[in-house]
C-alpha positions, -999 to 999 in steps of 0.1 A, spaced: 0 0 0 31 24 10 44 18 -29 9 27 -44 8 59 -23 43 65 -36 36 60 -72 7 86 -66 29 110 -54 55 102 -77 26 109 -106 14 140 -92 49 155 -91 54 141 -129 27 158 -142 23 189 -124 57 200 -131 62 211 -168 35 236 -166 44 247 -129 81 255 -143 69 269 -178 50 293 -155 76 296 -129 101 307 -158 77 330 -173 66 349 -145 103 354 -132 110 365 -169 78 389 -169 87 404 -134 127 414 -141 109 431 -176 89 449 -155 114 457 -129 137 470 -154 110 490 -173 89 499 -142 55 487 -164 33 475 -136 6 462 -158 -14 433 -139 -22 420 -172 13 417 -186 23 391 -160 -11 373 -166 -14 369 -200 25 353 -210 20 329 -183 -19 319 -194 -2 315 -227 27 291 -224 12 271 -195 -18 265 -219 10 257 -247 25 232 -225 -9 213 -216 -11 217 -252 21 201 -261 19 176 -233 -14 167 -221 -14 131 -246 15 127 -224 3 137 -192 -34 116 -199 -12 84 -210 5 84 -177 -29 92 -158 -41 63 -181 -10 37 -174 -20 42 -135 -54 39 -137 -52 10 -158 -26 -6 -130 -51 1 -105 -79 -18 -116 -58 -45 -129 -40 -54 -94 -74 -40 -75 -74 -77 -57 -33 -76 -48 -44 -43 -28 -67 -58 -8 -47 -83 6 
């Protein structure tokens, strides 16, 4: 049970990170631009990060729903192992 728990959290991490660090690296980019031209625009550190983070699910989210799909597919298929 301890390993299944892992392998969730293991998955979680796996696909949250690409869009969390396309974001991450956006937003840092976004706020030394407006740092260094003193634009304070809300918008302008909203809109490049709604961008590539939606790029990346884009890009990735056949990925992302295989791997969702490998672990459903192992849960139901040892269901009676975990039991026991």
């Amino acid at each position: 049970m301890e390993a299944l728990a892992r392998d969730a959290l293991w998955l979680v991490l796996l696909i949250a990170v690409p869009p969390l660090a396309a974001g991450l690296a956006v937003a840092f980019a976004v706020s030394l631009f407006q740092a260094a031209t003193q634009i304070l625009e809300p918008t302008l550190s909203l809109v490049p990060k709604l961008i590539v983070v939606t790029l990346v699910l884009a890009l990735l989210g056949a990925w992302m729903g295989g791997q969702l799909a490998d672990f459903a597919r192992m849960l139901l298929t040892d269901f009676p192992a975990l039991l026991e």
